[in-house]
SERO-4910 file (N, C-alpha, C, O; in steps of 0.05 Angstrom, whole numbers):
BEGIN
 pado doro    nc1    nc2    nc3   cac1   cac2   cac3    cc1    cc2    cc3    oc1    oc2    oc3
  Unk    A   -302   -230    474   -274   -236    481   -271   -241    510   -251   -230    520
  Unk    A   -282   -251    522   -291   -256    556   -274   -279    556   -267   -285    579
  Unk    A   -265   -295    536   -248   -316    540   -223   -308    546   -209   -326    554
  Unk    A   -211   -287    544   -181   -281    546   -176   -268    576   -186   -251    592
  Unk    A   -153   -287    574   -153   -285    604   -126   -262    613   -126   -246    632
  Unk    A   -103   -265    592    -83   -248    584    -80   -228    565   -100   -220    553
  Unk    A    -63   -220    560    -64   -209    536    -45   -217    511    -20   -218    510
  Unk    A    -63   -222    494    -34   -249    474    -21   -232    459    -27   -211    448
  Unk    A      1   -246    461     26   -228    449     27   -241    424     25   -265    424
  Unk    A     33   -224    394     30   -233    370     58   -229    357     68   -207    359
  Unk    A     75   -253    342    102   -239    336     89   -249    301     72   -264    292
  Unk    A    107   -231    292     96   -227    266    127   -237    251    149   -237    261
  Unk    A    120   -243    227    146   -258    208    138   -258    176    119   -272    167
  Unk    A    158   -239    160    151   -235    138    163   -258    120    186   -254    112
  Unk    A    153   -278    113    171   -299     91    179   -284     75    201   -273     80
  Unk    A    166   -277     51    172   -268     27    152   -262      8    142   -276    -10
  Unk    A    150   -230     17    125   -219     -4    133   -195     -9    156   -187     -5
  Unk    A    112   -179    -19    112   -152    -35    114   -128     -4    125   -106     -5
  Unk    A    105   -138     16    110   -126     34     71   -105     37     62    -85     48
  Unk    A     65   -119     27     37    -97     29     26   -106     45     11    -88     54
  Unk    A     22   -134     63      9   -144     78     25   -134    109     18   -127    131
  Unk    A     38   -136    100     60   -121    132     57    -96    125     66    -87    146
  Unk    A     52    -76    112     45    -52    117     20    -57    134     19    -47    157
  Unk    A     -2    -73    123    -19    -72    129    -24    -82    160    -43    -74    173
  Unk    A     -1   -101    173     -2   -101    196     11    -84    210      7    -86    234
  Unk    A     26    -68    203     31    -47    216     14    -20    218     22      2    227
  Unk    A    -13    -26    206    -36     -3    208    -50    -11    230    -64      5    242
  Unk    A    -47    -45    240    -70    -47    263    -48    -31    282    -57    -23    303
  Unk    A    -30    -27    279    -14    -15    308    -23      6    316    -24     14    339
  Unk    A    -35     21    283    -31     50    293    -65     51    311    -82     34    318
  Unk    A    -60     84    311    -83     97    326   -118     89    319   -140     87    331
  Unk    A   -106     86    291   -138     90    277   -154     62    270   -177     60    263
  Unk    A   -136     41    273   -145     19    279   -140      6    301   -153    -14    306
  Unk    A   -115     16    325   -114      3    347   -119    -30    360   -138    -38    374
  Unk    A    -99    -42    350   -110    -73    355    -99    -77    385    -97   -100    393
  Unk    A    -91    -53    404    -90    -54    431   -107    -57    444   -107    -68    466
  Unk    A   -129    -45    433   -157    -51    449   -166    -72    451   -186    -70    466
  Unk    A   -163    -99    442   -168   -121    453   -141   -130    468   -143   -153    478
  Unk    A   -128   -123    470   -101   -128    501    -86   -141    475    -68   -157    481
  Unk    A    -90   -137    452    -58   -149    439    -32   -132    442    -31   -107    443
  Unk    A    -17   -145    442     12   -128    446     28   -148    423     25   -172    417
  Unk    A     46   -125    410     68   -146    388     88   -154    399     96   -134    410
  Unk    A    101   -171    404    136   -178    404    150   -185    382    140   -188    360
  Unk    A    178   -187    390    197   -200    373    207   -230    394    226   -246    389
  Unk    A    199   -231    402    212   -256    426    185   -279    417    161   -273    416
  Unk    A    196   -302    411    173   -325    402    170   -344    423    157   -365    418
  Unk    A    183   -338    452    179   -346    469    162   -336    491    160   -348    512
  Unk    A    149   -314    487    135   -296    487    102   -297    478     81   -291    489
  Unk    A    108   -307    456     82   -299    434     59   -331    441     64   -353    449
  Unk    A     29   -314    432      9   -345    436      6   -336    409     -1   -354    395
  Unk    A     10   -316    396     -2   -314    368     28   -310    348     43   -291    353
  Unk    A     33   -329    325     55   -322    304     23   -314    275      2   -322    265
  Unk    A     37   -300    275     22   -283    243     47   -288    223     70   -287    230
  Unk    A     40   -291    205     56   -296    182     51   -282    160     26   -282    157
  Unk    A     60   -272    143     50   -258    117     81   -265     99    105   -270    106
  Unk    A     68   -264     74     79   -278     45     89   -308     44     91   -323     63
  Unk    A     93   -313     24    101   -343     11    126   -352     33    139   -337     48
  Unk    A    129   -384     31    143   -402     47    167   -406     18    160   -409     -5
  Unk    A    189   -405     26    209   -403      3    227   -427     19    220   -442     37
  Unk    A    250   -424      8    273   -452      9    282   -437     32    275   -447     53
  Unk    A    294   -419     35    305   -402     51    299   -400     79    313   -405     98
  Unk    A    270   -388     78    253   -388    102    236   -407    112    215   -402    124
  Unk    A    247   -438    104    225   -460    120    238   -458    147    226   -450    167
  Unk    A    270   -467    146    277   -469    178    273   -451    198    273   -459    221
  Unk    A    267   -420    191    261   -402    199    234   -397    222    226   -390    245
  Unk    A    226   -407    192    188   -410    200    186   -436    224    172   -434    244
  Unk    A    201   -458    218    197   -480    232    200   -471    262    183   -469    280
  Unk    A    228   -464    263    252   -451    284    228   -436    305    223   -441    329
  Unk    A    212   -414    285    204   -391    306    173   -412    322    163   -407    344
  Unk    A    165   -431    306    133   -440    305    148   -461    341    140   -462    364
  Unk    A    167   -474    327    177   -492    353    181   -486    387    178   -499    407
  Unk    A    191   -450    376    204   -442    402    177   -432    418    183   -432    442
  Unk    A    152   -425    414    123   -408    418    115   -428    443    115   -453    442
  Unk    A    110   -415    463    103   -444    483     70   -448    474     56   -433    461
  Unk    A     65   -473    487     37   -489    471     20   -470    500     30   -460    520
  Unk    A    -16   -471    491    -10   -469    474    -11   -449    446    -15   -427    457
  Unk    A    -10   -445    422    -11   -419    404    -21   -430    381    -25   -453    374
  Unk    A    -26   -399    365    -35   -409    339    -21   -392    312     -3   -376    309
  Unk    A    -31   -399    305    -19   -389    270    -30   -376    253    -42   -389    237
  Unk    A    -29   -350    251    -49   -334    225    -31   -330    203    -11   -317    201
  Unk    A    -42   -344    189    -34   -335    150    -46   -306    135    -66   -312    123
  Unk    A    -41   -277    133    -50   -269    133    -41   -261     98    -17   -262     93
  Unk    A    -56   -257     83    -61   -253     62    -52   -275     32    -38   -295     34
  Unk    A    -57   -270     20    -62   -289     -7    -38   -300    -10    -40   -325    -11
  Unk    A    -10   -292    -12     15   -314     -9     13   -332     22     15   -356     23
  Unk    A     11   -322     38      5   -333     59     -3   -363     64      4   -382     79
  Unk    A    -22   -356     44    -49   -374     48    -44   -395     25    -46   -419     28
  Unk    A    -38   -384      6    -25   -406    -27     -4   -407    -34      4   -427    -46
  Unk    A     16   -385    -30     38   -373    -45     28   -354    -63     43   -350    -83
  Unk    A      5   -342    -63      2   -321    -88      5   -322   -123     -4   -339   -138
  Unk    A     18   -303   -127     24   -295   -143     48   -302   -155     55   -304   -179
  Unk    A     65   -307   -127     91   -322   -126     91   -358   -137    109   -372   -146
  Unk    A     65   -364   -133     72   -388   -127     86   -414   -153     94   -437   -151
  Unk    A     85   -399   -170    102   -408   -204    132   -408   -197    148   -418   -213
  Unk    A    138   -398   -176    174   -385   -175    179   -408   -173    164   -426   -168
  Unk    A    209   -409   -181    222   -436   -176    228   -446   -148    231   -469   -142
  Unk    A    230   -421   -130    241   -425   -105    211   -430    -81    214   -443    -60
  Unk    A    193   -422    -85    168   -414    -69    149   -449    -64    139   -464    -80
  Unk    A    152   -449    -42    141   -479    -25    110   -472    -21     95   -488    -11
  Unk    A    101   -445    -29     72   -448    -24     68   -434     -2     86   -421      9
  Unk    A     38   -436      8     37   -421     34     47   -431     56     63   -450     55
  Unk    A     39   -418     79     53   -426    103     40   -451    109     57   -466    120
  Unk    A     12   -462    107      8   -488    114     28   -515     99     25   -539    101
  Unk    A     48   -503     86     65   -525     76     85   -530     93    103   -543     82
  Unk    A     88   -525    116    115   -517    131     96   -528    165     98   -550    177
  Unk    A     84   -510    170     75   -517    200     29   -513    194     11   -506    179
  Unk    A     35   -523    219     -2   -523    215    -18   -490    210     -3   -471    213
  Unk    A    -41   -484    204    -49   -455    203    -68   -457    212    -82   -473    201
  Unk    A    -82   -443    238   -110   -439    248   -121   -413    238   -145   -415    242
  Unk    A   -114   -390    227   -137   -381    213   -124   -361    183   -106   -345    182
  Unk    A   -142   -371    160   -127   -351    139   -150   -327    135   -174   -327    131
  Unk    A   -125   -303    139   -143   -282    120   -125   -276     95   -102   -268     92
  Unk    A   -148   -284     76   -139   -268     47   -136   -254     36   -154   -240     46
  Unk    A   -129   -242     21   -124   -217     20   -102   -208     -6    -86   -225    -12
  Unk    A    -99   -184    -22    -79   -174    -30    -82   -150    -35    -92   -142    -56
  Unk    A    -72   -132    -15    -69   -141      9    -89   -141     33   -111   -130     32
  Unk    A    -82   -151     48   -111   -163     73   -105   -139     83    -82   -130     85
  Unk    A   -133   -124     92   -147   -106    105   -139   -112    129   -135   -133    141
  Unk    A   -136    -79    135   -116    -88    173   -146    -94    188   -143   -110    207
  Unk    A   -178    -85    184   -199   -106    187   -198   -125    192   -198   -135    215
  Unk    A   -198   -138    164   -195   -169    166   -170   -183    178   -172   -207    182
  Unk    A   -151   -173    184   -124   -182    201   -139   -176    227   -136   -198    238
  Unk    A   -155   -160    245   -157   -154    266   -180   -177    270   -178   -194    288
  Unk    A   -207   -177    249   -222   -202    259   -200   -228    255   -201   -246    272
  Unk    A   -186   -230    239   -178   -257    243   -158   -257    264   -164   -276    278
  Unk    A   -139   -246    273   -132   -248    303   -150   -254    319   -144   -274    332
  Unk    A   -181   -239    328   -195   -239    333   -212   -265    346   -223   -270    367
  Unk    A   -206   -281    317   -218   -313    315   -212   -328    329   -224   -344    345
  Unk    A   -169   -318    316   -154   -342    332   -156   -348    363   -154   -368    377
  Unk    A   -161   -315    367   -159   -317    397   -186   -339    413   -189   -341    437
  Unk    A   -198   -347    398   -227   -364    400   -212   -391    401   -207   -405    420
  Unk    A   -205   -394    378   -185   -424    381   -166   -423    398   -157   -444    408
  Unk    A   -158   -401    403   -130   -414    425   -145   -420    459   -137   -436    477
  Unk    A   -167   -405    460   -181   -422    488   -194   -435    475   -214   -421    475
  Unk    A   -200   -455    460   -199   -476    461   -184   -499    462   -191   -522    466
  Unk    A   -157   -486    456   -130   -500    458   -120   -493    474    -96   -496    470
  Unk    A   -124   -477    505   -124   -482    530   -147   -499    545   -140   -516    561
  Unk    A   -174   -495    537   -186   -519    555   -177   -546    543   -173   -563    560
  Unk    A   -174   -552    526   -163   -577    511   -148   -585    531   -153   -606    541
  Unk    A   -118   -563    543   -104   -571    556   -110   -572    576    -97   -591    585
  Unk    A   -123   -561    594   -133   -563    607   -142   -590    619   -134   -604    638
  Unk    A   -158   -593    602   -174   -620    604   -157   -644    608   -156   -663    625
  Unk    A   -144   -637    587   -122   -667    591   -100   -661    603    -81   -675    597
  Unk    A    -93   -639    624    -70   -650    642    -97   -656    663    -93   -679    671
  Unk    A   -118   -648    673   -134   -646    690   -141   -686    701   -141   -699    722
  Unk    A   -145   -693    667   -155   -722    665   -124   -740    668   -123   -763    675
  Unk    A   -105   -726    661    -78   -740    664    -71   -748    697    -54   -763    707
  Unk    A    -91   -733    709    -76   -727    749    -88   -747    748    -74   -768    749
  Unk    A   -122   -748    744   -135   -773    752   -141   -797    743   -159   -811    752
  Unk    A   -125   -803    719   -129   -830    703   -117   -846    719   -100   -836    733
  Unk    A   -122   -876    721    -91   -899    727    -85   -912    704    -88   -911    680
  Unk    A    -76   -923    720    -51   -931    697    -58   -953    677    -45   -958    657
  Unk    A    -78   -963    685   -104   -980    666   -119   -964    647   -129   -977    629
  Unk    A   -122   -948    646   -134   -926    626   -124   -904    621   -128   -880    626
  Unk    A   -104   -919    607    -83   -889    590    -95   -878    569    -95   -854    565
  Unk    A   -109   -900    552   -119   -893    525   -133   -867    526   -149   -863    545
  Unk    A   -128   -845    504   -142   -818    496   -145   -814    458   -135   -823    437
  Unk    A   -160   -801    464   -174   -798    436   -149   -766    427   -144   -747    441
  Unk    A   -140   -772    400   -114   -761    391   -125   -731    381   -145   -726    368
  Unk    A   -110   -717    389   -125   -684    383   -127   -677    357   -111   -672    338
  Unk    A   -157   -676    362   -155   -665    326   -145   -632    318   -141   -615    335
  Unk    A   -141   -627    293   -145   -603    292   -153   -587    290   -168   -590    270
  Unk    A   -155   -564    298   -173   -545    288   -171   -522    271   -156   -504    279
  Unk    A   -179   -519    255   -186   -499    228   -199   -483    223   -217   -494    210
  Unk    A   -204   -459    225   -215   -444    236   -207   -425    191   -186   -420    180
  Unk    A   -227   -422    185   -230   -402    155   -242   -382    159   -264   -383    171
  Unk    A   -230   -354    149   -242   -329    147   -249   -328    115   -232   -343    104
  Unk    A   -262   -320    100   -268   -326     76   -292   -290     68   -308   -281     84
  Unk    A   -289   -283     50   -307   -253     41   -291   -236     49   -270   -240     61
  Unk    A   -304   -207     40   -301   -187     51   -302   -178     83   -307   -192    102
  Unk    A   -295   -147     83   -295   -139    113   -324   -138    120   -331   -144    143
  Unk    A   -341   -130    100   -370   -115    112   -386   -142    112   -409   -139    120
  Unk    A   -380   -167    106   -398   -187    109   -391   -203    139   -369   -202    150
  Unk    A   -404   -211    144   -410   -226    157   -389   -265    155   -393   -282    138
  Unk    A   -367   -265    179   -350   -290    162   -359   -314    170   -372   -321    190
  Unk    A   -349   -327    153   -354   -359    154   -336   -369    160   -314   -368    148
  Unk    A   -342   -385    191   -319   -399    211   -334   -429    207   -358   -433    213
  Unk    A   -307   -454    194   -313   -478    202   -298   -489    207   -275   -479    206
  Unk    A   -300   -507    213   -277   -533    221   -276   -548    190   -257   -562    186
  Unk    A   -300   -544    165   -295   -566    140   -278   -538    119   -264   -542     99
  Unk    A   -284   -513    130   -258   -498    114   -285   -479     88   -281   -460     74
  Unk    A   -303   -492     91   -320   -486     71   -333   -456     83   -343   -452    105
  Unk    A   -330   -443     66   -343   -408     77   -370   -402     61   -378   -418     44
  Unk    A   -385   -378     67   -413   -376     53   -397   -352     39   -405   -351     16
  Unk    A   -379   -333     44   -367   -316     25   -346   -325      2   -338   -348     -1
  Unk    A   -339   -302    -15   -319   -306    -37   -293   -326    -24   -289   -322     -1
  Unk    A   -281   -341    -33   -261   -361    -41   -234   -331    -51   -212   -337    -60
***
């Protein structure tokens, strides 16, 4: 974690679930899992936050919500889906009202799965994100850096891809991070 230069602030937002996955993020708070020791701190301010965590299904209700809080986050940040509605809509996802997971609404850089996701696996996958988000500072980096010194004859840039970052298995294995989404653990 030599990449972090601050300490990222994570605001958390429950769509609409059973509430077991937000218990479960409220266990990294405590003592015995401590997700302070890597310098995270939580907010409620999304102006504030490099990290939005999300837990349960994307509903009719809570798209503008979700959009609202993803818009206000200054760039740049990332997005954790943390457990199985999250990530598909669950169990939910038959309801009449339920849009699916959160990648239906705004982009997602890392899912943990789960029902409910291990405050573990919520802490490696924070963990991850925090890997992608310096890379989505040197990114920027790079291109305000190349923006000072381009002219005005060579505007052209190659369009940012994205990045995708999959947690996939259990806590005690070993995870599988790609950019094609494909993991060597359970699905």
């Amino acid at each position: 974690m030599s990449y972090v230069t601050k300490s990222p602030w994570v605001i958390h937002y429950d769509g609409s679930s059973c509430n077991g996955c937000d218990i479960e993020v409220l266990a990294c708070l405590t003592p015995m899992y401590d997700v302070e020791r890597f310098g995270i701190i939580n907010t409620g301010n999304p102006k504030h936050a490099d990290v939005f965590l999300v837990t349960g299904s994307i509903n009719e209700q809570n798209i503008s919500v979700v959009k609202q809080r993803y818009e206000q986050m200054p760039e740049p940040k990332i997005v954790v889906a943390v457990g199985i509605c999250a990530t598909s809509g669950g169990v939910f996802r038959e309801c009449y009202n339920i849009k699916g997971g959160v990648d239906t609404v705004i982009p997602v850089d890392v899912y943990v799965p789960g029902c409910a996701a291990r405050p573990e696996a919520i802490i490696d996958g924070v963990v991850k994100g925090l890997g992608v988000l310096a890379e989505k500072q040197a990114r920027m980096a790079k291109l305000s850096g190349s923006a000072k010194t381009e002219t005005a004859t060579d505007t052209e840039q190659e369009p940012d891809e994205a990045i995708e970052v999959r947690y996939y298995g259990k806590v005690d294995e070993e995870p599988a991070v790609g950019a094609s989404g494909e993991g060597k653990g359970e699905a």
